[in-house]
C-alpha positions as CSV (number, residue, x, y, z in Angstrom):
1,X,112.3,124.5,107.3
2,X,115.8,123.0,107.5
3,X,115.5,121.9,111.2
4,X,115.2,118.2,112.1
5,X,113.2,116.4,114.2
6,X,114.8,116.4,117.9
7,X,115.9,112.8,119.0
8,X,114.6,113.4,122.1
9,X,111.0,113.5,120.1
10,X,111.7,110.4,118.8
11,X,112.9,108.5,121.6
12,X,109.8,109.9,123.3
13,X,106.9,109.8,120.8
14,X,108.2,106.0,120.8
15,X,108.2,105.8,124.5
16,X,104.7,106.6,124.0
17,X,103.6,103.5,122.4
18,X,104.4,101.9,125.6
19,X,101.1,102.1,127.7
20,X,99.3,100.7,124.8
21,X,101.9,97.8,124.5
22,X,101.8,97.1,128.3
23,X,97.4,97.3,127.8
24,X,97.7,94.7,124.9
25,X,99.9,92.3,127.2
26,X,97.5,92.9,130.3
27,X,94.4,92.5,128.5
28,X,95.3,88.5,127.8
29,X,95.6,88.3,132.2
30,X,92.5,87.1,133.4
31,X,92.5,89.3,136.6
32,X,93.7,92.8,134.4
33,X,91.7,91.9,131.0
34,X,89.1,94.7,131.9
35,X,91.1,97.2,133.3
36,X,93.7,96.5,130.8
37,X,91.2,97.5,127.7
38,X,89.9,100.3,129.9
39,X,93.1,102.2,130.3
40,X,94.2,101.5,126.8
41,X,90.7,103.4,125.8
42,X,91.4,106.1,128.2
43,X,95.0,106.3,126.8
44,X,94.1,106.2,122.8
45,X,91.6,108.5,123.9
46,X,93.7,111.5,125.3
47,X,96.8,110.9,122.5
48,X,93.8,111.7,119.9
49,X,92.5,114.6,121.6
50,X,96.4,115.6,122.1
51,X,97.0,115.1,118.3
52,X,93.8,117.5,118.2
53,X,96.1,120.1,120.3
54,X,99.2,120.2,118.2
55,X,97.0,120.4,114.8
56,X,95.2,123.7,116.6
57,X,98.9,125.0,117.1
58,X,99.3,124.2,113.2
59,X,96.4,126.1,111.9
60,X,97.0,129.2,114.1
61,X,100.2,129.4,112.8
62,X,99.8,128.3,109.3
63,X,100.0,131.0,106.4
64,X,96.4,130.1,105.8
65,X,93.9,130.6,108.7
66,X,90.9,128.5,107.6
67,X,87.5,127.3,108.9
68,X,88.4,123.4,107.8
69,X,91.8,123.6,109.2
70,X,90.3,124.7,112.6
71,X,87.6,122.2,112.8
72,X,89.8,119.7,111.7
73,X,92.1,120.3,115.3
74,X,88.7,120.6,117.7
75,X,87.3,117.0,116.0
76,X,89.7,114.7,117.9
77,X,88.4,115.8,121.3
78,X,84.8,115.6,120.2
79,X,85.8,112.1,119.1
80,X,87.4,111.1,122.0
81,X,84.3,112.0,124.3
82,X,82.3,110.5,122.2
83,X,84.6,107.6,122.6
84,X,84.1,108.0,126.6
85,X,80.3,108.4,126.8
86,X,79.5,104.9,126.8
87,X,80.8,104.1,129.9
88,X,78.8,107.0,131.3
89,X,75.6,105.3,130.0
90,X,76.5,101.5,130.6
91,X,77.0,100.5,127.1
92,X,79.0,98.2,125.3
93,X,82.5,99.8,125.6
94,X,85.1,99.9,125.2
95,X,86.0,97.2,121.8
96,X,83.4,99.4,120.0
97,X,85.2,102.8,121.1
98,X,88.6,100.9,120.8
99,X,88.0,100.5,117.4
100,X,86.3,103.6,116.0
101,X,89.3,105.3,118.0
102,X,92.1,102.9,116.4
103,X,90.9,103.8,113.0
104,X,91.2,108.0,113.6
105,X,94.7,107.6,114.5
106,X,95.4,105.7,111.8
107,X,93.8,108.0,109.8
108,X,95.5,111.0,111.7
109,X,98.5,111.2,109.4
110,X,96.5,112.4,106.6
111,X,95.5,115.2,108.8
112,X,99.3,115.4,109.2
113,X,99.7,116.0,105.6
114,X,97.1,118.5,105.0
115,X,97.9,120.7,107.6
116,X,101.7,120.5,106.5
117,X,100.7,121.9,102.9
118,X,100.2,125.2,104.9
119,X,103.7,125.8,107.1
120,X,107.1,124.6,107.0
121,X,107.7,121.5,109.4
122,X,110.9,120.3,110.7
123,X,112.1,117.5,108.5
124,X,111.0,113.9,109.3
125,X,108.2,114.8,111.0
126,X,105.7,113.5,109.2
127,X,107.3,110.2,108.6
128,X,107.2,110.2,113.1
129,X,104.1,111.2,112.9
130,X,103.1,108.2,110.2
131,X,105.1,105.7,112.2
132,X,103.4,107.0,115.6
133,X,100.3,107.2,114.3
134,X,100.3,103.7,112.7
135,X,101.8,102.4,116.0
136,X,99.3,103.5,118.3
137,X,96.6,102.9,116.1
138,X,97.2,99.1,115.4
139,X,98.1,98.8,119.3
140,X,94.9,100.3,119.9
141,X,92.9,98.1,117.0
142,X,94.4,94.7,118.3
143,X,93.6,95.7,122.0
144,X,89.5,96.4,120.6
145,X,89.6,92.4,119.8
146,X,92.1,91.3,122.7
């Protein structure tokens, strides 16, 4: 696919390491430390299970409709409740679901990569999605220890 990535996309998808910036910076305030790492859970938590989205839009429209490529897109929701359910149950959260959640993004690109093998993608997309991805994910890491 000749088409580029949209600046618009990348002025945005940069724009949305934001939140997790302004999380990182509250989290060393006394009075917003724990709503600070909260949100930034909450936040990591839905830009996985969005990632999850736009690899399900991949697979339907990839060439190749597979099992692996499916269950690959549904896994980043799963994660991310899994991520959640602590809270529900009082446990230690959220550095251990900051981390575990930190880790899959970084690890989303290679996702990415796979899923490009099967469809033409606008060029440059996987180097935003890399930078993102990395972004987010060390934000997200370095909040877990904040």
């Amino acid at each position: 696919m000749s088409k580029q990535v949209q600046g618009s996309a990348r002025w945005l998808g940069v724009a949305g390491l934001l939140p997790q910036l302004a999380a990182l910076v509250a989290a060393h305030t006394e009075t917003l430390h724990w709503s600070a790492i909260a949100a930034g859970c909450v936040y990591a938590a839905l830009i996985f299970s969005f990632l999850g989205g736009i690899w399900w839009v991949q697979a339907l429209l990839a060439d190749r409709q597979s099992w692996p490529d499916h269950l690959l897109a549904v896994t980043p929701s799963l994660i991310a409740l899994a991520a959640m359910l602590p809270w529900c149950f009082g446990l230690p959260w959220p550095g251990p679901s900051l981390v575990v959640l930190g880790t899959c993004l970084l690890a989303s690109p290679f996702v990415d990569a796979r899923l490009a093998k099967a469809m033409p993608l606008p060029q440059g997309w996987l180097a935003l999605r890399r930078r993102l991805s990395t972004g987010l994910g060390l934000l997200t890491l370095a909040l877990a220890f904040a």
